[in-house]
MINU-425295 format. One record per atom (N, C-alpha, C): residue in one letter; x, y, z. Coordinates in steps of 0.02 Angstrom, whole numbers, plus 50000, padded with zeros to 5 digits. Example, Ala and Ser with C-alpha at 12.3 -4.5 7.8 and 13.67 -1.06 7.14 Angstrom:
2
a506604971650390a506154977550390a506604983550390s506424988850354s506844994750357s506455000250394
//
This chain:
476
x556685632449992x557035626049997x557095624150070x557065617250083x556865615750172x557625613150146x558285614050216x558685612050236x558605609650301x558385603750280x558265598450349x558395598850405x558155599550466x558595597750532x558035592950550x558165590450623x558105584850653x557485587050678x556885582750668x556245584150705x555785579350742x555365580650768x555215574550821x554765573750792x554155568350772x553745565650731x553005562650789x552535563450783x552035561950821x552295554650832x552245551250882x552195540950891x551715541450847x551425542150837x550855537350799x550905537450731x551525544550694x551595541750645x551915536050615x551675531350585x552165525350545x552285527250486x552585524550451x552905527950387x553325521250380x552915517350336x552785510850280x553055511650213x553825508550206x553985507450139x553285508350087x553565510650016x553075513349975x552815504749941x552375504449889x552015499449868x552585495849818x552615490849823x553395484349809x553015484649731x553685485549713x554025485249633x554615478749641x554945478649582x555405473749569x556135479449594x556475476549641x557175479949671x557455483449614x557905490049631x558385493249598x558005497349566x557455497149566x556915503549519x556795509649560x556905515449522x557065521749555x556405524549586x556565526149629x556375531249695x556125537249648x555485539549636x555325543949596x555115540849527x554945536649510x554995532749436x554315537849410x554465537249326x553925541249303x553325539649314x552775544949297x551955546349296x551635548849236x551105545349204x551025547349136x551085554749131x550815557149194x550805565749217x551335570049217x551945566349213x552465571149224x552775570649290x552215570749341x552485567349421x552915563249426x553145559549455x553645555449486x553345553349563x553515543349553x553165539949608x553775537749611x553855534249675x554415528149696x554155522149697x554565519949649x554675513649639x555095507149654x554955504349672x555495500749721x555555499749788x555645493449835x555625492349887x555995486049916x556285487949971x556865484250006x556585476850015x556705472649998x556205465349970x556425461850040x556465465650118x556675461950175x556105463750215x555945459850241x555185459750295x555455462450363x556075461750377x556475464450437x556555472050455x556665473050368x556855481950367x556115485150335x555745483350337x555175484350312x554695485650381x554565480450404x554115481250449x554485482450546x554705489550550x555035488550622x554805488150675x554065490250682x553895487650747x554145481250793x554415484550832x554715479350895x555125473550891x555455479150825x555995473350796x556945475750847x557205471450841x557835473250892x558245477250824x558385481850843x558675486850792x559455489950819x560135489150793x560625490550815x560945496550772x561035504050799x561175508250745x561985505650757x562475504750710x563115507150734x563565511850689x563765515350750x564135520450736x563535527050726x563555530750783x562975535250791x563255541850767x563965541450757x564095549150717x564245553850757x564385561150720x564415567150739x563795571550675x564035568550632x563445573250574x562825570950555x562575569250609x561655567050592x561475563950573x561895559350545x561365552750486x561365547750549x561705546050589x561455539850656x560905544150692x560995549950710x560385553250741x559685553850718x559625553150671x558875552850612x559035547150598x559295540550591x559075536350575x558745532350656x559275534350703x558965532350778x558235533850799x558055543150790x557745545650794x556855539650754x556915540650685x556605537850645x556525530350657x556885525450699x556765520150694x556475518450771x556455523650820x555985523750877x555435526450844x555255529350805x554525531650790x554195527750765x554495521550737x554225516750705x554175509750731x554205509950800x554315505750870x554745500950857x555355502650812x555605498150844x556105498950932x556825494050927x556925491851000x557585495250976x557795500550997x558365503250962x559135504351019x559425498850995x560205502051043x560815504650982x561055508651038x561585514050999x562285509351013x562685510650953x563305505650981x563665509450943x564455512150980x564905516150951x565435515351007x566075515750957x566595513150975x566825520351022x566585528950995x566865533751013x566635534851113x566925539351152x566585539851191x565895545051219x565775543951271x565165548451268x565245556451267x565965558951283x566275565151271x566065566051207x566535563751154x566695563951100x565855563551055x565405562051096x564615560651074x564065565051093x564325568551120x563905570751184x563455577751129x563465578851086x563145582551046x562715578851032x562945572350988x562465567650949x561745564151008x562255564151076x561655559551116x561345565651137x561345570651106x560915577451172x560365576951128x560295576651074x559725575451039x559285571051046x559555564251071x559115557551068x559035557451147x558765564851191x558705562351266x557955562251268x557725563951216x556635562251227x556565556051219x557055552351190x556855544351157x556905539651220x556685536051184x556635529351240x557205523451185x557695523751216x558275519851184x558245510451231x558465506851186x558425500051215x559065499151260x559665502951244x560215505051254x560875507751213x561135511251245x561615516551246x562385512451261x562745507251197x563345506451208x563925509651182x564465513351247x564925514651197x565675513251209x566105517051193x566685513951189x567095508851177x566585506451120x566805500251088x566125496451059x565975492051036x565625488351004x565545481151049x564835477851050x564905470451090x564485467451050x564785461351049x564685454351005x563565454351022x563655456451066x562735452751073x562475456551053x562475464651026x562135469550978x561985468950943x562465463350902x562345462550840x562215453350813x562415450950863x562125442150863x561405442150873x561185447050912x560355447350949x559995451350911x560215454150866x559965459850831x559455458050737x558745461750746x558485458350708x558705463150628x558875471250648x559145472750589x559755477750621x560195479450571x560785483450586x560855489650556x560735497450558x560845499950519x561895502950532x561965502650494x562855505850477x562885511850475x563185513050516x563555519950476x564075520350421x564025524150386x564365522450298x564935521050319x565395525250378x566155522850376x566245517750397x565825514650410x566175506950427x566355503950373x566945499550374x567015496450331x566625490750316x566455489450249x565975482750222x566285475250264x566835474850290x566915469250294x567115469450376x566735470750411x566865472250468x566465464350512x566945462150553x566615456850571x565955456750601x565935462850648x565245462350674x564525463150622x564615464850582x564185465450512x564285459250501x564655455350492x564865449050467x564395446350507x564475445750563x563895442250652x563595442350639x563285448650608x562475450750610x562195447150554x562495449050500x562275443150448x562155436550462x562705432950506x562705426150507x562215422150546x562095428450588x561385426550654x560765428050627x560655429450554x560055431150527x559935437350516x560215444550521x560075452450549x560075453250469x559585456950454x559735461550391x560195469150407x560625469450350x560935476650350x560455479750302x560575486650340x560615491850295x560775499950317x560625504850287x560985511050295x560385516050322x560495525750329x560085528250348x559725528550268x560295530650239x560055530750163x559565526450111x559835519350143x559195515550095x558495516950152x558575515650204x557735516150238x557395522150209x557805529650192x557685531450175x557445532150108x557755530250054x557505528449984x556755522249961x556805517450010x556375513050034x555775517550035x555495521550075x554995525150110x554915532850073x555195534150022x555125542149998x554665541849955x554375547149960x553605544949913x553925553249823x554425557049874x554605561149809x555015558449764x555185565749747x555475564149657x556345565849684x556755560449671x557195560049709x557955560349642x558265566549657x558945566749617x559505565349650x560145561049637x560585559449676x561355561749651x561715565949682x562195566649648x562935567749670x563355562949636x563855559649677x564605561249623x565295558749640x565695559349610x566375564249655x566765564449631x567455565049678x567235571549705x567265576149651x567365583649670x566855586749632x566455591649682x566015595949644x565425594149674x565035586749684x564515584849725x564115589649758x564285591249800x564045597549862x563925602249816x564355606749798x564015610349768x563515610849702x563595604849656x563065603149606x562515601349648x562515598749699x561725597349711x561495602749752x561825607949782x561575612649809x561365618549763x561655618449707x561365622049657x560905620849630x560815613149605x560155611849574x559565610249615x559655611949688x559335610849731x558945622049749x559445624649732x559155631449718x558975632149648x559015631249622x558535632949552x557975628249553x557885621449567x557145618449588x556975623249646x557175626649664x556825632149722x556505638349684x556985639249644x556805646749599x556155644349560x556225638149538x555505636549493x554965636349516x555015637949571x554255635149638x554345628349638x554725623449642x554745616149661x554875616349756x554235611649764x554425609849858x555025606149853x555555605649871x556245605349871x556655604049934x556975597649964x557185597350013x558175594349984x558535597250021x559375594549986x559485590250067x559855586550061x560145582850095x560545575150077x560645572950132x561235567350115x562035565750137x562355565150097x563065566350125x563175573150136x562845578950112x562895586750123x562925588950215x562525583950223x562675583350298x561665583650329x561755583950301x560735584350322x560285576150319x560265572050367x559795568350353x559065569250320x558565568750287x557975570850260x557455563150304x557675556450338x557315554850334x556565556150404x556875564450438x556265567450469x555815568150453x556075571350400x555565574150332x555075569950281x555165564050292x554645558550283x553885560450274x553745562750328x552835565850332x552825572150289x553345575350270x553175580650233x553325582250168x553405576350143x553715574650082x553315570550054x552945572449966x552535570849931x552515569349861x552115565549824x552445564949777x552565570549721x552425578749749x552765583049699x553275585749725x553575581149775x554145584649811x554675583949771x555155586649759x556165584649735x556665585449804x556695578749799x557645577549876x557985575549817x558575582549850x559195582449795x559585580049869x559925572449842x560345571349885x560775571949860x561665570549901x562135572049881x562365566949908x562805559049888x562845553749902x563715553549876x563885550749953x564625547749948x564865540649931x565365539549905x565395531649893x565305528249963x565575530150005x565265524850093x564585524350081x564165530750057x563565527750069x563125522750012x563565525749938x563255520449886x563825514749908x564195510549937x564485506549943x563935500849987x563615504450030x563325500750078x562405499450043x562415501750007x561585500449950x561525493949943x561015488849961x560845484849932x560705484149848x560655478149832x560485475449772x559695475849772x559475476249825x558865475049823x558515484949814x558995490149869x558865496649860x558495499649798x557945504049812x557725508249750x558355513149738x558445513549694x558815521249658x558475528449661x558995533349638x558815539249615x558375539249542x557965541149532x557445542049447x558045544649408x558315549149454x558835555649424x559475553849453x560275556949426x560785553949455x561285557249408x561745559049438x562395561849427x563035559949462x563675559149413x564255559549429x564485564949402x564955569249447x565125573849426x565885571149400x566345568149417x566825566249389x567035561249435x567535558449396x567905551649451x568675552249446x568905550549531x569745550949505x569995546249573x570565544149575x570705543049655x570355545149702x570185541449766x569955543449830x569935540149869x569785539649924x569695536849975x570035531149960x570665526549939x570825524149933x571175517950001x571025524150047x571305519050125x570635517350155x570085519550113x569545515650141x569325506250077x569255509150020x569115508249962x569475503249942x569605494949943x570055491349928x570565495149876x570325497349823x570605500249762x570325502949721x570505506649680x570115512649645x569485507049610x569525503649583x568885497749556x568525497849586x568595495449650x568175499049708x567765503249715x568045506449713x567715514349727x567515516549657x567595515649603x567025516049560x566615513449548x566595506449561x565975504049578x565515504249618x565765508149687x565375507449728x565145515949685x565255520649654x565145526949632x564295524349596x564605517649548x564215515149487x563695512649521x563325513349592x562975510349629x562235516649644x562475522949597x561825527749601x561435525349554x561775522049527x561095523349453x560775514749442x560275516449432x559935509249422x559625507149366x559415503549327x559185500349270x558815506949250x558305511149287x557925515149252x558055521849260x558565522749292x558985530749296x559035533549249x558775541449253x559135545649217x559765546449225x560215546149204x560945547449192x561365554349176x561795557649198x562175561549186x562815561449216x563065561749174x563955557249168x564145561849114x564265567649127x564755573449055x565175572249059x565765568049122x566665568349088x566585561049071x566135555849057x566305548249056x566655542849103x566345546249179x566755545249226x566625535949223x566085534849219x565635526949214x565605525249162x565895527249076x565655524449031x565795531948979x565595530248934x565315537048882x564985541548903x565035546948889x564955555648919x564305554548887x564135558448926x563105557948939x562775564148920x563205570648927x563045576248899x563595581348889x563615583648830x564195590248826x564035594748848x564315597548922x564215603648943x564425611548895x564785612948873x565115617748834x564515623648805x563955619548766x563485626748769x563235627648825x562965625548887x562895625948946x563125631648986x563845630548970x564475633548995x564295641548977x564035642548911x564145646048863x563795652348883x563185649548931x562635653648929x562315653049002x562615654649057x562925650549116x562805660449118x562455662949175x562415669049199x562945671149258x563165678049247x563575679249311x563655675549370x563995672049394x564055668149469x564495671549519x563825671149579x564365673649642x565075668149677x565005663349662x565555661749665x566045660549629x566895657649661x567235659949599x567365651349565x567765652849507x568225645749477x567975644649430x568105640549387x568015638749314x567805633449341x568065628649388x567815620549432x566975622449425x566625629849460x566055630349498x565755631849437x565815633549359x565445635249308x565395628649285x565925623649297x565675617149273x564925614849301x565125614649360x564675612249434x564125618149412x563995622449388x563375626849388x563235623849316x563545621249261x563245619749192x563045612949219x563105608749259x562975601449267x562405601149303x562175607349349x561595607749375x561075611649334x561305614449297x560705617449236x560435613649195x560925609849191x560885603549129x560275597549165x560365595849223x559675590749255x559125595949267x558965602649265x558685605949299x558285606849231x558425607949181x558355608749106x557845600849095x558165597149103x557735591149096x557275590049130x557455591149202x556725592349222x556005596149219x556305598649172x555745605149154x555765610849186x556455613349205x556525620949241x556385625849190x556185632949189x556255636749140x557055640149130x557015643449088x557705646849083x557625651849155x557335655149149x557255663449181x557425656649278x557155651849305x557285648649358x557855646849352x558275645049304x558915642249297x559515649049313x559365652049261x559795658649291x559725661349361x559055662549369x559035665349448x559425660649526x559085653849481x559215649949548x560265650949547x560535650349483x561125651249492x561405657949523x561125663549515x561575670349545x561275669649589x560815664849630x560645666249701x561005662249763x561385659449711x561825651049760x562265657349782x562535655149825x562945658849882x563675656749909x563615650549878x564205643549882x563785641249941x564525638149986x564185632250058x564985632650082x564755631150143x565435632250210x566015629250185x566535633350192x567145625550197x567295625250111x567285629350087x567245628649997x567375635049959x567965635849971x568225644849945x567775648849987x567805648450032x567205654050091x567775657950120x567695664550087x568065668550119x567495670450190x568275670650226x568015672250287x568335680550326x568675684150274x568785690950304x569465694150268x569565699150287x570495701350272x570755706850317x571265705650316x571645705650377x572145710250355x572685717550353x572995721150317x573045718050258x572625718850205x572655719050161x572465710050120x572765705950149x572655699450155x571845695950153x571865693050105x570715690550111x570975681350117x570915680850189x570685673050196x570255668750181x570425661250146x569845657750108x569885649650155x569465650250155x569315641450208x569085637650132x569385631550121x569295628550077x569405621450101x569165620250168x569415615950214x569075608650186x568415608050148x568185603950120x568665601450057x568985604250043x569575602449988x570195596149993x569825588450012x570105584950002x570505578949981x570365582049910x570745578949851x571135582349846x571735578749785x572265583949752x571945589149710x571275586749670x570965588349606x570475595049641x570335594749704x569935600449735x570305607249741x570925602349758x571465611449787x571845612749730x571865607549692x572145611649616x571675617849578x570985616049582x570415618449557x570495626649599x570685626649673x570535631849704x571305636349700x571715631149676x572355636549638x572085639449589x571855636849541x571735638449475x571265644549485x570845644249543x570365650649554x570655656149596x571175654749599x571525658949638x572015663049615x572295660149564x572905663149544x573635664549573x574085668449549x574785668649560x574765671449627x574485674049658x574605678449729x574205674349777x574225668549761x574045663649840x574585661749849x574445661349922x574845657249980x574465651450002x574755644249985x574285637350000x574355635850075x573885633950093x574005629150146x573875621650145x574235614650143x573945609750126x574185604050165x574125597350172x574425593850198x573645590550248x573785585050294x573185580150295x573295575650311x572855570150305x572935561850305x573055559050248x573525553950252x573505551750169x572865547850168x572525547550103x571985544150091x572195538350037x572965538350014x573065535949970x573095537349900x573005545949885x572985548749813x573605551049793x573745550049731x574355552149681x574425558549722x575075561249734x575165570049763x575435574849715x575885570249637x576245574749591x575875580149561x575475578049537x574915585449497x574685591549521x574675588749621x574675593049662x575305598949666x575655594649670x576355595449705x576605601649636x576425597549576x576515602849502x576325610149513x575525607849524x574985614649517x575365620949568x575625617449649x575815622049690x576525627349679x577075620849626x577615625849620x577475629749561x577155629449521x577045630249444x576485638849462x576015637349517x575385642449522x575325647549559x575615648549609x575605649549688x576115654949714x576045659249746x576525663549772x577055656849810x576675655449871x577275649749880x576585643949942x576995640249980x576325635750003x576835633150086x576515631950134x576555630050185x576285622250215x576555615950217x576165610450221x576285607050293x575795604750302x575535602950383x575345595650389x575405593150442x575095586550453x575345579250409x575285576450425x575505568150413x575755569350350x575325571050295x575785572150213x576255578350201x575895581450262x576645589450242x577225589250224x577695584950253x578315583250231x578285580350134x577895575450147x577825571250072x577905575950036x577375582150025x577095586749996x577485591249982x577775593850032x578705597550059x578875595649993x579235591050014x579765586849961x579675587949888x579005585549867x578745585949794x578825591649765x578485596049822x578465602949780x579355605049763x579745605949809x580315608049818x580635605849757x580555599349744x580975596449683x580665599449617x580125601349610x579915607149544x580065613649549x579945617049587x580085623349597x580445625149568x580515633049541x581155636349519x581515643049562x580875641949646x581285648049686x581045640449757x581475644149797x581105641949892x580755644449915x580225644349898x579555647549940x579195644749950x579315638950003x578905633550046x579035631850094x578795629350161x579095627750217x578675623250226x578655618350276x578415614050323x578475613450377x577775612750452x577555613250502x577205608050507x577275606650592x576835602050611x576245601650623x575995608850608x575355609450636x575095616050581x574355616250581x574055620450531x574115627350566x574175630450628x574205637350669x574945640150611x575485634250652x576155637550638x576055639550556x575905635050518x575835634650434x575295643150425x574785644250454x574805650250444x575175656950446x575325655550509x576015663650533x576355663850492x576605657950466x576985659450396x576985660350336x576385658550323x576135661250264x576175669450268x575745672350321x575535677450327x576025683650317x576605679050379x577275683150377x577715684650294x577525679150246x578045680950198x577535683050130x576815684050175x576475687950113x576495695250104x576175697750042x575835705550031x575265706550030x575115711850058x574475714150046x574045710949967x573595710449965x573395709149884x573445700849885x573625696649918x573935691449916x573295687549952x573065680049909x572555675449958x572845671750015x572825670350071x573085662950126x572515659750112x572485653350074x571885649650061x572065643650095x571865640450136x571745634850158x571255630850121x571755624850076x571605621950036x571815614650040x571695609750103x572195608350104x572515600150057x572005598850020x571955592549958x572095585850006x572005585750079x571975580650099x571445578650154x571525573450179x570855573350241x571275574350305x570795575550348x570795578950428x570965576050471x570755571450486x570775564850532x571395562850553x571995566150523x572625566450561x572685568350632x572405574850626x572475580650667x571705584350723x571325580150659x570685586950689x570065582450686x569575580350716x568815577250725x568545579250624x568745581950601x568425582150532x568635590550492x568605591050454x568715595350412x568285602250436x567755602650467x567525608050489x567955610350560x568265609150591x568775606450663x569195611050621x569535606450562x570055608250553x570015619650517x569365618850470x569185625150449x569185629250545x568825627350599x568645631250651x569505632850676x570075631350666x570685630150690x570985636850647x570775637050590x571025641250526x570605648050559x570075648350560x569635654750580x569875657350628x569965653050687x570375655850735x571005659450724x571325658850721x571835659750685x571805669050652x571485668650612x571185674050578x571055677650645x570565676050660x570355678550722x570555683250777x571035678650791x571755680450839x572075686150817x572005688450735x572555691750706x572265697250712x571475698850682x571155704250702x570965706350766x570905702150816x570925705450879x571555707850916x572185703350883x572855709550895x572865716850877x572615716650815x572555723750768x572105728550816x571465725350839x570965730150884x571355733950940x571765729550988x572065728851046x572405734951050x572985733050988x573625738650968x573115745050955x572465744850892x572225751550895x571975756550966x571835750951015x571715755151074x572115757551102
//
């Protein structure tokens, strides 16, 4: 399985949207053969043809999708300036990559009106919001939008699965992205997982499978005109992103934005409509897994289940499952400490994620939780923690909220609140036992406190860290 990184591409390759179908027709569409072609193409002559077209990326990122789409849209001559509000500190990873290119320019610390008035196309970065005036400019001065994601769907000549939904995403497509490995399928995962694929352009064919893993920012920003996934999954739907997301309508619609007229479909809880497949024999016959939770046997029957349709064998389905390993930031234990086994579950930010990682945890965790509000219900949370949990520690902007909730269920005091995720550990640690999890779980987002959820996991490790190199110290 190729896990993408960033690669430099001869100039001379171009890489020409595939042969124009009628819009919204999936990326991979069938072959009397069994193959899969893409079908479908961005019906804009702007985003189509870039040579020496004025091209404005904005918002160049920290996780690669502005860097491969920058990268990719100098190879294809166009005139490319970078525009981001962050500074060049705060960038200075993302621009170390783009120092071979020949950039039109490099704006940052803010955004300017002529990037995007002068500009013949715009690509976004997903977090921007849809209604952002300068998008608004760009439109009004003629600029086509679009994303790294559609240029990419535009131009993929493989067999393309997409799979999206609150909780579980990441790891359903990284699973069914190892068992198309186990089958001998050429196999590339990327997407919101954090991997751009559109490097990988020249090496991608039509017996290839990209299992992407797609967030509502990025199906939010899809044209009408965008090809789809052939293939497509929700793993479930619930509250989210709600301080981005006008309102939950919103955000399922923008969810309802993977699948297109000729999609395969898989929807088992009826997150979009009527349940699409009963997982339960699935479930049934679902081989030993190295990771833990009843959440991850779902997420392993939902990837057997497309993998099955695609024509995996059994004997690839099992293997590819006991060979998944999980992925960073997602019940990843990271060590133990007298007696104590620490879990980074730092990707855990829903209520519905860190309930899932109680539930896999059992009575002898210690939570850690608390975050940015995103705008999600906290009671079910707040339930699961007094009801499940040895006891829980909450941090950051909702800690208090969270405090409160739990406290009023409870039937002992075994919770505190801190301002910060360090202190919220010592105390956990201090009022645990041996035998006992500290899971950092924390059911909210980062961006309070920390550049992103991996920040916030590197803060937790430390931590750990610190504790075993006391222990070394004292042994000497």
């Amino acid at each position: 399985m190729h896990l993408a990184e960033s690669k430099t591409l001869p100039p001379a390759t171009l890489i020409e949207p595939c042969a124009a179908n009628e819009p919204g027709r999936p990326a991979g569409g069938r072959h009397s053969s069994g193959h899969r072609r893409r079908e479908g193409l961005i019906n804009n002559a702007a985003i189509n043809k870039l040579r020496d077209r004025r091209v404005t990326v904005m918002g160049l990122g920290r996780h690669g999708g502005g860097v491969a789409a920058a990268r990719f849209l100098v190879q294809q001559g166009a005139r490319v300036t970078i525009s981001d509000m962050a500074s060049r500190t705060e960038l200075a990873d993302s621009l170390s990559q783009l120092d071979d290119l020949e950039l039109a320019a490099v704006h940052l610390d803010g955004h300017r009106d002529e990037d995007f008035a002068h500009a013949d196309v715009v690509v976004v970065n997903p977090a921007v919001r849809a209604g952002h005036h300068l998008v608004q400019l760009a439109r009004q001065t003629g600029a086509s939008v679009t994303s790294e994601l559609e240029l990419f769907l535009a131009r993929c000549q493989g067999q393309v699965v997409g799979v999206t939904g609150t909780n579980g995403k990441s790891t359903t497509a990284a699973m069914l992205a190892e068992i198309l490995q186990a089958a001998g399928r050429d196999t590339y995962l990327g997407g919101n997982i954090g991997r751009s694929l559109l490097g990988e352009l020249p090496r991608i064919h039509t017996e290839t499978w990209c299992v992407l893993e797609v967030s509502s920012f990025q199906l939010a920003w899809l044209s009408e005109a965008a090809p789809r996934p052939a293939w497509a999954a929700i793993t479930n739907l619930a509250p989210n992103h709600l301080d981005w997301h006008e309102a939950l309508s919103d955000y399922r619609e923008a969810k309802r934005k993977i699948f297109g007229p000729a999609t395969r479909r898989f929807d088992p809880t009826g997150a979009l409509g009527e349940p699409t497949h009963d997982l339960a024999t699935e479930m049934r016959r679902l081989p030993p897994l190295p990771v833990t939770g009843e959440h991850n046997r779902k997420n392993a029957a939902l990837a057997a289940t497309i993998a099955r349709e695609i024509g995996c064998a059994n004997e690839a389905v099992s293997r590819g499952l006991r060979e998944f390993r999980g992925l960073p930031h997602r019940l990843e234990p990271i060590g133990a400490w007298e007696g104590r086994t620490f879990i980074n579950d730092s990707q855990a930010t829903t209520p519905e994620s860190t309930i899932a990682a109680i539930e896999a945890y059992g009575p002898n965790c210690w939570l850690l939780a608390g975050g940015k509000d995103k705008g999600a219900d906290l009671s079910d949370l707040a339930t699961a923690i007094a009801r499940s949990t040895r006891g829980a520690a909450f941090f950051g902007q909702l800690g208090p909220q969270l405090h409160d909730l739990t406290r009023s269920l409870a039937t002992e005091d075994c919770h505190n609140c801190f301002a910060g995720l360090r202190e919220a550990v010592a105390w956990c640690v201090a009022q645990s036992s041996p035998g006992d999890a500290i899971l950092l779980s924390p059911g909210c987002a980062s961006l309070d406190q920390y550049r992103d959820y991996a920040d916030r996991a590197a803060d937790f490790r430390a931590v750990f860290e610190a504790l075993c190199r006391r222990d070394r110290h004292v042994a000497s």
